[in-house]
C-alpha positions, 0 to 999 in steps of 0.5 A: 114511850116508843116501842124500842123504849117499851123493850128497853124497859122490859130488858132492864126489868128482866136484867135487874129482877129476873123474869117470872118463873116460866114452863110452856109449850107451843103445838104447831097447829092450823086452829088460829084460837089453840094457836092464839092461846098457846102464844099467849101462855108462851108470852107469860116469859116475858113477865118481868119478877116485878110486873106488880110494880110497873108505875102507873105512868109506865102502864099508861105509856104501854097502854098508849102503844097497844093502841098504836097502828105501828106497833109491832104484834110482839110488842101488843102481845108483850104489852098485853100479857103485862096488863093482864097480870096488873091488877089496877083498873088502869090495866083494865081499862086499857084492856077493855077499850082494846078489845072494842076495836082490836088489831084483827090478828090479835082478836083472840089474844085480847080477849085470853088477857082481858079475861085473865085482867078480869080475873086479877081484877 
């Protein structure tokens, strides 16, 4: 799956199934983790209504793009709100090799879904 693939995807999924019901706010603000954690509660929109039945290939394949050095942050960060919502030991699993080593940018952000994945899980 490319990252073009990735957004294919989700944009059939929203078209096909609607997204999740959705109300955030993100405050302007210089403190990087309040900034962090209000992206990653605005990224909750791009929940498609059924996150919960994403093939296993398809996690898999968004898991193969987080680790990629050319995938976009929106993407990551799209792909991780996904996976913290899918409660299967694939997705955390991904998660959690994520956030050995993740992306310096998207450090908080990994954490905010591994722990949301953890919960889930």
């Amino acid at each position: 799956m490319t990252e073009k693939q990735f957004w294919q995807f989700l944009k059939k999924s929203w078209k096909e199934k609607g997204r999740v019901p959705q109300v955030s706010c993100v405050i302007d603000i210089s403190d990087h983790k309040l900034k962090s954690s209000g992206e990653y509660t605005g990224g909750h929109a791009l929940l498609p209504q059924d996150y919960e039945k994403i093939p296993e290939n398809i996690i898999k394949q968004m898991g193969a793009l987080l680790f990629s050095k050319t995938t976009s942050h929106k993407a990551k960060e799209a792909i991780m709100v996904i996976l913290a919502h899918i409660s299967t030991k694939t997705a955390l699993s991904i998660l959690e090799k994520y956030n050995i080593c993740p992306d310096e940018e998207l450090k908080f952000f990994a954490q905010i879904a591994l722990d949301e994945c953890r919960m889930w899980n």
